[in-house]
PyMOL Python script that loads the backbone (N, CA, C, O; Angstrom):
from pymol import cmd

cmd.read_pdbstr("""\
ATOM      1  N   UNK A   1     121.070 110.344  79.191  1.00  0.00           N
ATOM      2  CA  UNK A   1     119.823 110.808  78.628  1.00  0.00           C
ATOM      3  C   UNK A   1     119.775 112.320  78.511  1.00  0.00           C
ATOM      4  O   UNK A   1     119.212 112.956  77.620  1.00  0.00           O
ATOM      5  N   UNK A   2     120.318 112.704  79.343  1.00  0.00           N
ATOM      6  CA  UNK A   2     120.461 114.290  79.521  1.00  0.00           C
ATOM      7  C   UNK A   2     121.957 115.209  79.425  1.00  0.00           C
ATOM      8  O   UNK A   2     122.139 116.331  78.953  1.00  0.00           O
ATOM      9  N   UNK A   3     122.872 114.309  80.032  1.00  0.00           N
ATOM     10  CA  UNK A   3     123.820 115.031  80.560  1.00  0.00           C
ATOM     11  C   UNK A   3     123.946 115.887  81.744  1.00  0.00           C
ATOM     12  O   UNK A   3     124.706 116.850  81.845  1.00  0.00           O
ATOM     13  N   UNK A   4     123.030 115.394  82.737  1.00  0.00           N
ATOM     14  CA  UNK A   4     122.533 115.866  83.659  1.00  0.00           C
ATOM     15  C   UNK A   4     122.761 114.705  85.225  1.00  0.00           C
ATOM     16  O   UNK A   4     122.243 113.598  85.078  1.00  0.00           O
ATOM     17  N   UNK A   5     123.300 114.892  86.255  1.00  0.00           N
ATOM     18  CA  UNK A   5     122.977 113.609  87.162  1.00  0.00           C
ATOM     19  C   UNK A   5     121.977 113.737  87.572  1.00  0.00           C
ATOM     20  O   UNK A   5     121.821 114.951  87.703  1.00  0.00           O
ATOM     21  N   UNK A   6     120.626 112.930  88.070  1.00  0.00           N
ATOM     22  CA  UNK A   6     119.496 113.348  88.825  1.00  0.00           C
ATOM     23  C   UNK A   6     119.923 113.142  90.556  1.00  0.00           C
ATOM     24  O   UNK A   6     119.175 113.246  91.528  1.00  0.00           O
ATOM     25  N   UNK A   7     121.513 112.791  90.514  1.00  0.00           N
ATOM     26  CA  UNK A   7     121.629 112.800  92.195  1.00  0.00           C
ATOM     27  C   UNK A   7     122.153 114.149  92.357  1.00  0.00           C
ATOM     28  O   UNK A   7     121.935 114.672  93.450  1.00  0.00           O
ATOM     29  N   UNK A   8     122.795 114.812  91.494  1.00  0.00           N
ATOM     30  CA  UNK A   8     123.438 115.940  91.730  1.00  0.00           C
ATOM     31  C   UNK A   8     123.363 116.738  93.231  1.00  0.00           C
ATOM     32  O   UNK A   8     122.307 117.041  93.786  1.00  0.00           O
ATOM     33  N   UNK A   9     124.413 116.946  93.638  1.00  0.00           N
ATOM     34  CA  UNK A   9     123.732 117.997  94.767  1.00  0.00           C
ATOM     35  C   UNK A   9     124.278 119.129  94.829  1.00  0.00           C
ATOM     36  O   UNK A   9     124.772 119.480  93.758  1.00  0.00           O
ATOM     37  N   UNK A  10     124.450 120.300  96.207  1.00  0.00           N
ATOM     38  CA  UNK A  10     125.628 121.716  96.089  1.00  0.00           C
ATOM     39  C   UNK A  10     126.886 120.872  96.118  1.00  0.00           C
ATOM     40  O   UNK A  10     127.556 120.604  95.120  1.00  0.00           O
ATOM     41  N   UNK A  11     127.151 120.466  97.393  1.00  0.00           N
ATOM     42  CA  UNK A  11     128.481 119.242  96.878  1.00  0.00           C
ATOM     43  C   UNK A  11     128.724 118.358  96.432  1.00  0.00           C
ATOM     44  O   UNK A  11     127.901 117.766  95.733  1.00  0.00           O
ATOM     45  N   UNK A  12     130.301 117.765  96.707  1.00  0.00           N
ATOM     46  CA  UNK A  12     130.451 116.477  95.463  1.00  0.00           C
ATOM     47  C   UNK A  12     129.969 115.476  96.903  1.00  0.00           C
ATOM     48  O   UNK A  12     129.443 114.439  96.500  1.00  0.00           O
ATOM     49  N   UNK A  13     130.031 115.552  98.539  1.00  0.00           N
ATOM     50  CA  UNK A  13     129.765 114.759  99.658  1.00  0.00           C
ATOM     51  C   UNK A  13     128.166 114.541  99.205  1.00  0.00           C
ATOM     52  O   UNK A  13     127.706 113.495  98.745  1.00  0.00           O
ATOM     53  N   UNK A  14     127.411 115.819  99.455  1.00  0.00           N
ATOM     54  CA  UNK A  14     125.612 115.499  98.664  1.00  0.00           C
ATOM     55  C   UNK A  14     125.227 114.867  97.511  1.00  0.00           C
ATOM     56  O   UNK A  14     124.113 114.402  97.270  1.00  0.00           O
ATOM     57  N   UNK A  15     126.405 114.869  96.660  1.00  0.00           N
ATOM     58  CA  UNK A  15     125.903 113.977  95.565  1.00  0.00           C
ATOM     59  C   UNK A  15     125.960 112.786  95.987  1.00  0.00           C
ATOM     60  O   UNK A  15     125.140 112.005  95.504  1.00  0.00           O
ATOM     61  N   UNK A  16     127.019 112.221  97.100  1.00  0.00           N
ATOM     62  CA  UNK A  16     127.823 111.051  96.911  1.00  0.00           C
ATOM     63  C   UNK A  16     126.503 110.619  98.059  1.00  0.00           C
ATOM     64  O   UNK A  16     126.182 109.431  98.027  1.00  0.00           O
ATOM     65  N   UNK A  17     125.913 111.320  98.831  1.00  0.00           N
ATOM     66  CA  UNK A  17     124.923 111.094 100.439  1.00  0.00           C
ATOM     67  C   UNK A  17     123.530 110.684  99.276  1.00  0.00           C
ATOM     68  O   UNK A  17     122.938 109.614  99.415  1.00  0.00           O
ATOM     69  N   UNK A  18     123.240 111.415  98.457  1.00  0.00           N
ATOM     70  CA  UNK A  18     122.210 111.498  97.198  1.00  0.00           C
ATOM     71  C   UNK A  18     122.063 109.946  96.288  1.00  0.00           C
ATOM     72  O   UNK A  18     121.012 109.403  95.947  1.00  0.00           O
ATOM     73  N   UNK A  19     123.697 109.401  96.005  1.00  0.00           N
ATOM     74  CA  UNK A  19     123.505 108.458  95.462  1.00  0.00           C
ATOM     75  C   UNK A  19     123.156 107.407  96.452  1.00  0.00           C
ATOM     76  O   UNK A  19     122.074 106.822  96.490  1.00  0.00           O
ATOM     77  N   UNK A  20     124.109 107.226  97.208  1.00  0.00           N
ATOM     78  CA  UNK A  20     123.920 106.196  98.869  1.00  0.00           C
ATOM     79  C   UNK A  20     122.123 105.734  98.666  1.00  0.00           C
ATOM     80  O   UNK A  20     121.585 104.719  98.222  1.00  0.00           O
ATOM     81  N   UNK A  21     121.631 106.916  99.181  1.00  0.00           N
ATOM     82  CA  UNK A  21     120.694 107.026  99.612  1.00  0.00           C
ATOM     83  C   UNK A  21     119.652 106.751  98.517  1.00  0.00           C
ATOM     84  O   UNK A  21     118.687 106.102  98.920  1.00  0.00           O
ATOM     85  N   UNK A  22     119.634 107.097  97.233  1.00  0.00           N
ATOM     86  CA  UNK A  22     118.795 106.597  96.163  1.00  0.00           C
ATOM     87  C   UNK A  22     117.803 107.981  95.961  1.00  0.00           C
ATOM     88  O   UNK A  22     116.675 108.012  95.468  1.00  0.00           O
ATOM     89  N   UNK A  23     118.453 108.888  96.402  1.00  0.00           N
ATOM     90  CA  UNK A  23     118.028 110.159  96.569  1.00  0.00           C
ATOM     91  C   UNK A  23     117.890 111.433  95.455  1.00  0.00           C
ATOM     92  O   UNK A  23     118.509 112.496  95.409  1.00  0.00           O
ATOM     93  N   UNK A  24     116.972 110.965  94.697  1.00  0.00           N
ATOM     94  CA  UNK A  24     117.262 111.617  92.713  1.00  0.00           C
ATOM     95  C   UNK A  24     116.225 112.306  92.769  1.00  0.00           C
ATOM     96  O   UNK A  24     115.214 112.008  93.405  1.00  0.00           O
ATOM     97  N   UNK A  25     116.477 113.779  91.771  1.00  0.00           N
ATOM     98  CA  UNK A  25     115.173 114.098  91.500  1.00  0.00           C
ATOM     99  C   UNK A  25     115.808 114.775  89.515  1.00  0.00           C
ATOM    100  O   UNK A  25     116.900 115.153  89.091  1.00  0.00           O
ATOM    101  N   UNK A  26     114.508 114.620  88.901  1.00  0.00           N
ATOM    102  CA  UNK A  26     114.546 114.895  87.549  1.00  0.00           C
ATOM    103  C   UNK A  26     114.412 116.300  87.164  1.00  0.00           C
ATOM    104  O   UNK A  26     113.370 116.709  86.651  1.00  0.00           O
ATOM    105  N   UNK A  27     115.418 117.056  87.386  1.00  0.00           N
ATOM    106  CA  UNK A  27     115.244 118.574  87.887  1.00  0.00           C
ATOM    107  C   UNK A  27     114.903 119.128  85.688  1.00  0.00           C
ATOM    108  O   UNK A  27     115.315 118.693  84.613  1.00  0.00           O
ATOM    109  N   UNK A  28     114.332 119.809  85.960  1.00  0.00           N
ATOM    110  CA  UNK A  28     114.012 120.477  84.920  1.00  0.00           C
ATOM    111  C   UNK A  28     114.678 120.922  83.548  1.00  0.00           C
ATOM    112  O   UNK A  28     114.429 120.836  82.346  1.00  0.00           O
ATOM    113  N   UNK A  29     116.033 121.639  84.691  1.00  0.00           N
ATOM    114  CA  UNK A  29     117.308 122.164  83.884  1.00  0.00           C
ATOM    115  C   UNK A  29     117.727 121.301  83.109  1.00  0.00           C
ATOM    116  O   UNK A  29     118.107 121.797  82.048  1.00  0.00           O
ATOM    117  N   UNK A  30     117.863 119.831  83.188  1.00  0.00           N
ATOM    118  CA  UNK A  30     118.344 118.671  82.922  1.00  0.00           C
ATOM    119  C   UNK A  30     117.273 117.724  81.943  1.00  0.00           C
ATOM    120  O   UNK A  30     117.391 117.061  80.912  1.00  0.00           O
ATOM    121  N   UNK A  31     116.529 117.956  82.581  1.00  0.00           N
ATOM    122  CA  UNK A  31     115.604 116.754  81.995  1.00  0.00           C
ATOM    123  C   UNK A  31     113.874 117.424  81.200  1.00  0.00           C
ATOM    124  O   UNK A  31     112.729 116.973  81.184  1.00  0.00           O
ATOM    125  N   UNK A  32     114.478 118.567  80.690  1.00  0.00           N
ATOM    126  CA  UNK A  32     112.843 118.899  80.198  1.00  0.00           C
ATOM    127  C   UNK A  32     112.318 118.203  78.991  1.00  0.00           C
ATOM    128  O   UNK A  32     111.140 117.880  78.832  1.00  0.00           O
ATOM    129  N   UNK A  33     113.538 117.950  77.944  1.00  0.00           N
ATOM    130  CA  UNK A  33     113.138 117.137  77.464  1.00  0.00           C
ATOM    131  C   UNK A  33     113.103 115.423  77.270  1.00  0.00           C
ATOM    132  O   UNK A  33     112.806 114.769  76.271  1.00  0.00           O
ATOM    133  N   UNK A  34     113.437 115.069  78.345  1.00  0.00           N
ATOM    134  CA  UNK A  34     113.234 113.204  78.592  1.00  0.00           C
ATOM    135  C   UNK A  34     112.045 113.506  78.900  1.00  0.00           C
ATOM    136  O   UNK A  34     111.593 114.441  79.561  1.00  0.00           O
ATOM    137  N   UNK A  35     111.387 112.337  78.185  1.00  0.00           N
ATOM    138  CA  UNK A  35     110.411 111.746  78.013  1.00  0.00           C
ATOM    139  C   UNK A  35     109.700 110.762  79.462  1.00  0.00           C
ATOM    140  O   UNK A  35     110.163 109.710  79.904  1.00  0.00           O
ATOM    141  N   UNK A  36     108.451 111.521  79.967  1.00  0.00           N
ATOM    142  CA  UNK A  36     107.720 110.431  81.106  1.00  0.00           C
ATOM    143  C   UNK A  36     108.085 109.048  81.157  1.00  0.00           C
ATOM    144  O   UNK A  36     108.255 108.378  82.175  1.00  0.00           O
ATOM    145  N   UNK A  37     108.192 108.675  79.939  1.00  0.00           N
ATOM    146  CA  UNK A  37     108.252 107.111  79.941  1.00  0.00           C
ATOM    147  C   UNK A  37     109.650 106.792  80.504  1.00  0.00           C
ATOM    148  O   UNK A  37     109.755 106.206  81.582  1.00  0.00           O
ATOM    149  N   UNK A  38     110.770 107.186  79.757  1.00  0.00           N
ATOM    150  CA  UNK A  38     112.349 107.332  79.926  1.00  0.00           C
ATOM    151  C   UNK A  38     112.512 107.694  81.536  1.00  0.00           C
ATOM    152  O   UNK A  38     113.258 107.074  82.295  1.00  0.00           O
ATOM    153  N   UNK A  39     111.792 108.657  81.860  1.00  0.00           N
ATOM    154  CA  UNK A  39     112.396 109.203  83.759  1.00  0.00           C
ATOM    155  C   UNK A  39     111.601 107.501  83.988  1.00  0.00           C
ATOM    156  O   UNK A  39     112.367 106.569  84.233  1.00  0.00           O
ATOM    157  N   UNK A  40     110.258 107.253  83.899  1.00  0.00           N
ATOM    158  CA  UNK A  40     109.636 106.092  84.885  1.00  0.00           C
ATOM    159  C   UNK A  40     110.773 105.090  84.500  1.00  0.00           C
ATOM    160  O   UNK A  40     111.214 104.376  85.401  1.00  0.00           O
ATOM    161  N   UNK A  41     111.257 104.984  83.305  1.00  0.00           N
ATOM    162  CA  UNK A  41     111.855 103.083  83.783  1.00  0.00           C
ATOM    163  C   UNK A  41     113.514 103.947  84.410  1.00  0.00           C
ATOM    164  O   UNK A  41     114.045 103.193  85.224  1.00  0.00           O
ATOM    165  N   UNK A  42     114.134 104.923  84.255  1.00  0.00           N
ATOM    166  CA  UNK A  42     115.023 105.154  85.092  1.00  0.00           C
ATOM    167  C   UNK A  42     114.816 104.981  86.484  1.00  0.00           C
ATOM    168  O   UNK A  42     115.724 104.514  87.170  1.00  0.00           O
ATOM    169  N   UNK A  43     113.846 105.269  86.927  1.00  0.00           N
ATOM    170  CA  UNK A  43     112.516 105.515  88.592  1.00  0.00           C
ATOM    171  C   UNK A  43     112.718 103.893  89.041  1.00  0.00           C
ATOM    172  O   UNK A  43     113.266 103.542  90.086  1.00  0.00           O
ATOM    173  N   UNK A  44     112.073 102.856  87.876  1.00  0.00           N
ATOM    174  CA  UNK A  44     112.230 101.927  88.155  1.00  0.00           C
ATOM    175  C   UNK A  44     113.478 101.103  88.562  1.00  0.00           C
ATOM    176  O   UNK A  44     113.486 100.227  89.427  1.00  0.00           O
ATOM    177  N   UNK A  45     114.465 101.485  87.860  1.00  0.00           N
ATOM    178  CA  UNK A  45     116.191 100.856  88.232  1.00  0.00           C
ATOM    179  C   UNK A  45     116.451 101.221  89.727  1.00  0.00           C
ATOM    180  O   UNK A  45     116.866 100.501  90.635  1.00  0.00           O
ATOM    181  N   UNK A  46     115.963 103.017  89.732  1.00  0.00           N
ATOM    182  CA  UNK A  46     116.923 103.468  91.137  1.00  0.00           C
ATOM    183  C   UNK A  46     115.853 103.263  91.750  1.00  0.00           C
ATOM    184  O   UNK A  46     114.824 103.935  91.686  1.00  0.00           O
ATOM    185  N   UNK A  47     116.183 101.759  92.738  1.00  0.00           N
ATOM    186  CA  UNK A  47     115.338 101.364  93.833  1.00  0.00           C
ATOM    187  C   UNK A  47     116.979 100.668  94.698  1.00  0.00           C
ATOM    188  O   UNK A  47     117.981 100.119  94.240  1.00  0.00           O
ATOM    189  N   UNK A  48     116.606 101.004  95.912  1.00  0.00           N
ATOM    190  CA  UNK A  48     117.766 100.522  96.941  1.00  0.00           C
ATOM    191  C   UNK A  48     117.308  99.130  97.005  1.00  0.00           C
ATOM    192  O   UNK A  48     118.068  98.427  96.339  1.00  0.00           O
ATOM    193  N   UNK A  49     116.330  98.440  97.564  1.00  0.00           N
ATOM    194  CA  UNK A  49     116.029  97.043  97.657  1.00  0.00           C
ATOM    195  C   UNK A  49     115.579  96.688  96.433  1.00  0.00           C
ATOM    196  O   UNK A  49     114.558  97.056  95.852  1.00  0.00           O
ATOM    197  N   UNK A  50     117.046  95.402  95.842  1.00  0.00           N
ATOM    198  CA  UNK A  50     116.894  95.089  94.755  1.00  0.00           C
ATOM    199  C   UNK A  50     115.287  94.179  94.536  1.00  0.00           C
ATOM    200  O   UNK A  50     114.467  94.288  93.624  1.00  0.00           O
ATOM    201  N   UNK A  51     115.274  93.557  95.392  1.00  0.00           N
ATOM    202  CA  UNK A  51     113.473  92.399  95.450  1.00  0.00           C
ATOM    203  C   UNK A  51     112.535  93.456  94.619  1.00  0.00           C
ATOM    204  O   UNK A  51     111.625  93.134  93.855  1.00  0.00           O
ATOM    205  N   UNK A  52     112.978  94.859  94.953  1.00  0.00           N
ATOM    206  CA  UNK A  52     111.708  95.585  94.144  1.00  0.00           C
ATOM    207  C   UNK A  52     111.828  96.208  93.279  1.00  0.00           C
ATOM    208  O   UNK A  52     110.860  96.772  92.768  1.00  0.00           O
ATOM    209  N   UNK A  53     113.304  96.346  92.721  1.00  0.00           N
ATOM    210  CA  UNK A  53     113.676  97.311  91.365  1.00  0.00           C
ATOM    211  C   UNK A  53     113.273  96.361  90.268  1.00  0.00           C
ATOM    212  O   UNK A  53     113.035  95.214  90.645  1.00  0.00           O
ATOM    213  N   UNK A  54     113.155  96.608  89.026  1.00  0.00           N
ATOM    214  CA  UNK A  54     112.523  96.012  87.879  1.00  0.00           C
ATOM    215  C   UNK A  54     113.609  95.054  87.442  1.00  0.00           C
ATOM    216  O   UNK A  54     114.818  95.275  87.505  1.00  0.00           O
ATOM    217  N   UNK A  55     112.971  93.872  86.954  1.00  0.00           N
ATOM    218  CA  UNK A  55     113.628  92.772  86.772  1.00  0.00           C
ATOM    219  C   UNK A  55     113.854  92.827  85.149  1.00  0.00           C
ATOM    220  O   UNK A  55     113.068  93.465  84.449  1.00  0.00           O
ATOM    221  N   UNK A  56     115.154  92.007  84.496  1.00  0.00           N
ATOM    222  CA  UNK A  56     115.311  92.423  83.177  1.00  0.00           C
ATOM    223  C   UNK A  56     113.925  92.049  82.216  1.00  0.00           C
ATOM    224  O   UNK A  56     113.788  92.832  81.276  1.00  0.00           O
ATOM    225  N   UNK A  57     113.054  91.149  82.298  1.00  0.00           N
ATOM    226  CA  UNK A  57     112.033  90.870  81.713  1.00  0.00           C
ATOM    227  C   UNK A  57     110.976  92.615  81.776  1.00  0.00           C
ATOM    228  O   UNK A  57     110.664  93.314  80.811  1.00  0.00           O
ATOM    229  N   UNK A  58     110.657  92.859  83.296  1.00  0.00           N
ATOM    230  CA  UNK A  58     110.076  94.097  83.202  1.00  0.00           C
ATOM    231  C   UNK A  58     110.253  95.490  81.848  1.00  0.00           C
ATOM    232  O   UNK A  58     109.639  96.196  81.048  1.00  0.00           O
ATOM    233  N   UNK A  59     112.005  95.036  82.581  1.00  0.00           N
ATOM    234  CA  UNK A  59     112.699  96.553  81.653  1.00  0.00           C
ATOM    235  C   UNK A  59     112.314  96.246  80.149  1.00  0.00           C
ATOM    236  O   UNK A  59     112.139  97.184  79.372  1.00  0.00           O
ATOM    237  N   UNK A  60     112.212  95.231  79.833  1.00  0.00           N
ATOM    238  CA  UNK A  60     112.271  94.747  77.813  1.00  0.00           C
ATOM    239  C   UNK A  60     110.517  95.331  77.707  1.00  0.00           C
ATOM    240  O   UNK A  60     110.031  95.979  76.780  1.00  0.00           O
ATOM    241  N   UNK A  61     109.936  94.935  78.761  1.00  0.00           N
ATOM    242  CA  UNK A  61     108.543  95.558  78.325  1.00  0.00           C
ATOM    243  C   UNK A  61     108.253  96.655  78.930  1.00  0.00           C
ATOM    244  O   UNK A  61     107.171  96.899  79.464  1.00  0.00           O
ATOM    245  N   UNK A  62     108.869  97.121  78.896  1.00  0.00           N
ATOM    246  CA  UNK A  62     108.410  98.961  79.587  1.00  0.00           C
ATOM    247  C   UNK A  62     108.471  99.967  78.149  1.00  0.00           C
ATOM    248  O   UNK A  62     109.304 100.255  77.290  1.00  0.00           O
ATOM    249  N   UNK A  63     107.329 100.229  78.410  1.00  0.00           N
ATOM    250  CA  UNK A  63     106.934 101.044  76.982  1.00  0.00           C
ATOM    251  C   UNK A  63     107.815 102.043  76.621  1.00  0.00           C
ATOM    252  O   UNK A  63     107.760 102.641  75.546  1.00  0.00           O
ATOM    253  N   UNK A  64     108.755 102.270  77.630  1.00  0.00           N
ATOM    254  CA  UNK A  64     109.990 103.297  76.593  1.00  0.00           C
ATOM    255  C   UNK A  64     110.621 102.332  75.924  1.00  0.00           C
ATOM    256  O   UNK A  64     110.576 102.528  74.710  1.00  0.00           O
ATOM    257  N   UNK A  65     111.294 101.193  76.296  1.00  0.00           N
ATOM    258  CA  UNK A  65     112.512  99.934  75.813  1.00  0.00           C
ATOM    259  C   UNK A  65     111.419  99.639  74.483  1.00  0.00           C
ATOM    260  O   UNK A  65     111.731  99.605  73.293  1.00  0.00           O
ATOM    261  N   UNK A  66     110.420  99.494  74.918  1.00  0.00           N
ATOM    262  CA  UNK A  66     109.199  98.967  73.678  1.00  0.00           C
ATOM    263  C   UNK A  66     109.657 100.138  72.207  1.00  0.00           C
ATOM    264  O   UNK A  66     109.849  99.912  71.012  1.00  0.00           O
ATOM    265  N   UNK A  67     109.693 101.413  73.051  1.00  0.00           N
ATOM    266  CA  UNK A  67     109.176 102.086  72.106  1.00  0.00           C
ATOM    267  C   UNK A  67     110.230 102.185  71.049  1.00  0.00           C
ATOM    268  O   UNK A  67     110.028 102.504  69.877  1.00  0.00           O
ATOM    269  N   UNK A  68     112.054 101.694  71.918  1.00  0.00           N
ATOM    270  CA  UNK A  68     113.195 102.101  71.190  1.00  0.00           C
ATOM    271  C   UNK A  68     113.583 101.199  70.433  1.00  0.00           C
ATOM    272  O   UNK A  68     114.398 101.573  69.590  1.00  0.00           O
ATOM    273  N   UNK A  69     113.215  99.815  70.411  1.00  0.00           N
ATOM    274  CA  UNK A  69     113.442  98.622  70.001  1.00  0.00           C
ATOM    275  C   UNK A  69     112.943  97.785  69.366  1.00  0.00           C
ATOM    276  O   UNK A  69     111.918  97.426  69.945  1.00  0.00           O
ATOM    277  N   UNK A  70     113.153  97.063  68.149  1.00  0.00           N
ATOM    278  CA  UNK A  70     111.869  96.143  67.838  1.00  0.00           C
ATOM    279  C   UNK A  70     112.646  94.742  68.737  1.00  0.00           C
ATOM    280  O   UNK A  70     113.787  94.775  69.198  1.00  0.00           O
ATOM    281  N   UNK A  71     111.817  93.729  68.809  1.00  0.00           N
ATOM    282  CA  UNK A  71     111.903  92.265  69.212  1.00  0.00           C
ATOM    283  C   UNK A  71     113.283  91.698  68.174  1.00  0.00           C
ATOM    284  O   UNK A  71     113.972  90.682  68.263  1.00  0.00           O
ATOM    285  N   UNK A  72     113.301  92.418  67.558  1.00  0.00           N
ATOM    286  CA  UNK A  72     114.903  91.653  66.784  1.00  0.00           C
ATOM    287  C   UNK A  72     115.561  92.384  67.073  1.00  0.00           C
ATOM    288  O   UNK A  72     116.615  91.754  67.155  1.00  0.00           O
ATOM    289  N   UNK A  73     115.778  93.419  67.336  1.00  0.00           N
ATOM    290  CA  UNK A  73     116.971  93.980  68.025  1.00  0.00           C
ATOM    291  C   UNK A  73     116.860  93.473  69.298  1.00  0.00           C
ATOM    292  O   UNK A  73     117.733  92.609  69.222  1.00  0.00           O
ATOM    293  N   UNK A  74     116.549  93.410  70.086  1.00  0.00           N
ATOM    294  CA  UNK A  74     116.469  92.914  71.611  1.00  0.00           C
ATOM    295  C   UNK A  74     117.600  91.346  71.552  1.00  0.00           C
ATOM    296  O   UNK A  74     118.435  91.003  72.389  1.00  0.00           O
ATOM    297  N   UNK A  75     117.241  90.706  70.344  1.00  0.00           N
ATOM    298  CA  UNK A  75     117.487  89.371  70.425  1.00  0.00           C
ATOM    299  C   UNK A  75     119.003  89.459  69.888  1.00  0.00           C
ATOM    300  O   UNK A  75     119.515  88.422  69.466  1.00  0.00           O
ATOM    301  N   UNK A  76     119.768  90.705  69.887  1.00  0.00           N
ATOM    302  CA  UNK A  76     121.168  90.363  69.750  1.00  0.00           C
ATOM    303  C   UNK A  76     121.511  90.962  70.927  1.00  0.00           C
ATOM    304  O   UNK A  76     122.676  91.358  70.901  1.00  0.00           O
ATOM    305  N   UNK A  77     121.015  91.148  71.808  1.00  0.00           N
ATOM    306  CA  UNK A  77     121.730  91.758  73.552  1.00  0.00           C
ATOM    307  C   UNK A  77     120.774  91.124  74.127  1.00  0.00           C
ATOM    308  O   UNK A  77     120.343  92.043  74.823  1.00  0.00           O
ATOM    309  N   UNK A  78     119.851  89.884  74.455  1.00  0.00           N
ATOM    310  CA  UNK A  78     119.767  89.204  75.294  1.00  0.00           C
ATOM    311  C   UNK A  78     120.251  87.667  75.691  1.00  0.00           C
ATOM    312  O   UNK A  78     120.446  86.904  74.744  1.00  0.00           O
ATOM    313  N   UNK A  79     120.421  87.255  76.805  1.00  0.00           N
ATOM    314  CA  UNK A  79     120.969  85.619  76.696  1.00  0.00           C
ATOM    315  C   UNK A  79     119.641  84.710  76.971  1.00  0.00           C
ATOM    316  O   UNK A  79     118.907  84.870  77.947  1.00  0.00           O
ATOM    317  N   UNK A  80     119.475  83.853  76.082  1.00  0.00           N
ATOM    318  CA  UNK A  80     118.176  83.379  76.874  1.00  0.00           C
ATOM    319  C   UNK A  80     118.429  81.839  77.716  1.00  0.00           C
ATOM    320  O   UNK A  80     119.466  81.248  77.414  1.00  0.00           O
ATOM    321  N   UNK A  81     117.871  81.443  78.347  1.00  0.00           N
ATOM    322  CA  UNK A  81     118.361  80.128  78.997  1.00  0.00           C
ATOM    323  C   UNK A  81     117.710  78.994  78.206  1.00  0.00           C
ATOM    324  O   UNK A  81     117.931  77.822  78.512  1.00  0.00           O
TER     325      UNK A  81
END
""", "prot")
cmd.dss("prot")
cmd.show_as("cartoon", "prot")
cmd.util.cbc("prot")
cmd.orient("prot")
């Protein structure tokens, strides 16, 4: 989205303690122009306990995925049961 990591740290050990840990921030330098919507459903993925990170149904309706996609595009990258 940026070219930017939001785990980044001074070292490559802090980045690596940063990712572990779920430890991100959307630093400015990187991310001034992503969009609120774009950082929240990223926010939503990086969760350590999966029970509470967003489920693929969530992600299709999260008003950024909304905003990038119509319903027919969706329907050639989803499987449905």
């Amino acid at each position: 989205m940026s070219g930017g990591s939001p785990f980044l740290g001074e070292t490559r050990e802090e980045t690596f303690v940063n990712i572990s840990a779920v430890n991100y921030h959307f630093s400015e330098r990187y991310f001034e122009h992503v969009s609120p919507y774009a950082k929240d459903f990223i926010g939503r993925l990086f969760v350590r306990d999966q029970r509470k990170r967003a489920t693929v149904d969530e992600c299709l309706r999260h008003p950024w995925t909304r905003g990038l996609f119509s319903q027919e595009d969706f329907k050639q990258f989803v499987v449905y049961d």
